[in-house]
Each structure stands twice: as structure tokens, then as C-alpha cells.
C-alpha positions as CSV (number, residue, x, y, z in Angstrom):
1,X,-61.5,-2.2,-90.9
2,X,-64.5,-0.3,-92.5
3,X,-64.0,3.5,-92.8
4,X,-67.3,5.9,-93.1
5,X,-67.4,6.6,-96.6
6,X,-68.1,10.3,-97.7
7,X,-71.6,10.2,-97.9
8,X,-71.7,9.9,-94.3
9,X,-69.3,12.3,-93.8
10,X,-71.2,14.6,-96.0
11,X,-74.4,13.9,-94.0
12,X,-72.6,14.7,-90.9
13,X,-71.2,18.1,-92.2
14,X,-74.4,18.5,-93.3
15,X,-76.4,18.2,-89.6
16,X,-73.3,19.9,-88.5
17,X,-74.3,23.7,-90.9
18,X,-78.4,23.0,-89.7
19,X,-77.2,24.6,-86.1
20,X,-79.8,21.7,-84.4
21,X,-77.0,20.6,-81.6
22,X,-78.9,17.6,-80.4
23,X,-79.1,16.1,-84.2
24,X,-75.9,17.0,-84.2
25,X,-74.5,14.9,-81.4
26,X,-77.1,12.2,-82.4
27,X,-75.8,11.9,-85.5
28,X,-71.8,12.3,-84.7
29,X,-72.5,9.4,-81.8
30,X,-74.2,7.2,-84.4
31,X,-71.7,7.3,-86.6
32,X,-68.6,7.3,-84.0
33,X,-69.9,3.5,-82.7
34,X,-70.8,2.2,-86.4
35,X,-67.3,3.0,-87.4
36,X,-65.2,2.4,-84.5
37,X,-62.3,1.5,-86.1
38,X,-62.5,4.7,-87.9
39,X,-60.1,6.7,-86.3
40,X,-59.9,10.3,-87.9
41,X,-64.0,10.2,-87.7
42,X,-64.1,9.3,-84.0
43,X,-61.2,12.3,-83.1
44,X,-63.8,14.1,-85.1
45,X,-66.6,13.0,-82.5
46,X,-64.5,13.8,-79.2
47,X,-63.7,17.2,-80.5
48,X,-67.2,18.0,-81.0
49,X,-67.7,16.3,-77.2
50,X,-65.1,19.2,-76.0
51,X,-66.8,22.1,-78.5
52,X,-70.0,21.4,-77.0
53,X,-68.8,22.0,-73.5
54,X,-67.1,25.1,-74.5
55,X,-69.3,26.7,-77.0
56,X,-66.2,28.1,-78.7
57,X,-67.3,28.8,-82.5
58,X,-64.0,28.7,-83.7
59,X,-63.3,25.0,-82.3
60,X,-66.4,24.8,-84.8
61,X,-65.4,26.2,-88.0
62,X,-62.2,24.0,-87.7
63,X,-64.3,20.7,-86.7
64,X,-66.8,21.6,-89.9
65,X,-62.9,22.0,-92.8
66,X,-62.0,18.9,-90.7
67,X,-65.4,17.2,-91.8
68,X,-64.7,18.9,-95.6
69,X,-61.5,17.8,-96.3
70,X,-62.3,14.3,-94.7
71,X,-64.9,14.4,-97.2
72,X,-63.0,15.2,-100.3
73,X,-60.3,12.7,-99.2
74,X,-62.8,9.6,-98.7
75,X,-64.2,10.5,-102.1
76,X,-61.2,10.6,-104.5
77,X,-60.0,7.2,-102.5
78,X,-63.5,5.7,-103.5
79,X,-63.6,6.8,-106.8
80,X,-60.3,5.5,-108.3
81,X,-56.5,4.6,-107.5
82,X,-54.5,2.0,-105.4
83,X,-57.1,1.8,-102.2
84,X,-60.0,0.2,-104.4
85,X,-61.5,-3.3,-103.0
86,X,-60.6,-4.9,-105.8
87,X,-57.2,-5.1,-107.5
88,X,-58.6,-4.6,-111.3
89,X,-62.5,-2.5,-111.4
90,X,-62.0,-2.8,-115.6
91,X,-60.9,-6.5,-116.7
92,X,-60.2,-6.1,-120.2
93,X,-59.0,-2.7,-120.7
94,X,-55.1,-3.5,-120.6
95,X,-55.7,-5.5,-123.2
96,X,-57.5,-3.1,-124.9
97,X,-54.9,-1.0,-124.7
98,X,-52.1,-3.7,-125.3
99,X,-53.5,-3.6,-128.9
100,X,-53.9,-0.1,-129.6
């Protein structure tokens, strides 16, 4: 299962503050079929579906923290902890720290 990572995520929130609706739904529709299996990002597609039928700026403001705090939570699981691709990024530094 391949999740969008935050970059995309941050390009999307960024399309999303431009105002330009059709880049907007462009963008969210590219993204929604490369990451299928990304669930939380395709809710995030259908409920900018339903905002643009409705116009309603505050289904808006919560779709853009939505977008945010996907953002921040992709990042931190990127940058370190138990969801890494590999089991061990630093061979060597238990033993480093083994001898100290």
C-alpha cells in the first residue's frame, strides 16, 4: 500500500490556498487515482467533490486543517520512528553506543 507522502499533500494544500478551483480539482483527482489505496487522502477528495457543489466556505477551512494535519502526520512518520521501510536506517550506531 503506497500512501502520498507530504510533499504531495503539501502541494495539494498548496493549490487548495491559490483559490483556482479547476487546479484544484485537477490536482485532488490526480492524486486520489495515484494513491488509491490511500484512504484518509481519497475521503479528502470526496469531501472537496461535496464542497464544490455546495460552495460552503467552512466545509473548506476544515478540508484545508484536514490537508495540514495530514501533512504534519505523514512527515514525522517519514522522518523517523517504527513506520520506516527499513527496520535499521543507521547500521552501526548500536554498536556505537554499546561501547560508550
Amino acid at each position: 500500500m503506497v500512501l502520498a507522502s507530504h510533499y504531495v499533500i503539501k502541494n495539494m494544500f498548496r493549490v487548495l490556498e491559490s483559490r483556482d478551483v479547476v487546479e484544484a480539482k485537477e490536482i485532488f483527482k490526480k492524486f486520489s487515482v495515484r494513491y488509491s489505496d490511500d484512504t484518509k487522502l481519497v475521503r479528502i477528495y470526496n469531501e472537496y467533490s461535496k464542497y464544490l457543489k455546495s460552495r460552503d466556505p467552512e466545509k473548506l477551512d476544515e478540508i484545508k486543517s484536514t490537508l495540514n494535519r495530514l501533512k504534519d502526520i505523514r512527515k514525522r512518520e517519514t522522518s523517523g520512528g517504527t513506520r520506516l521501510w527499513f527496520k535499521d536506517r543507521r547500521p552501526g550506531v548500536m554498536q556505537l553506543i554499546k561501547i560508550t
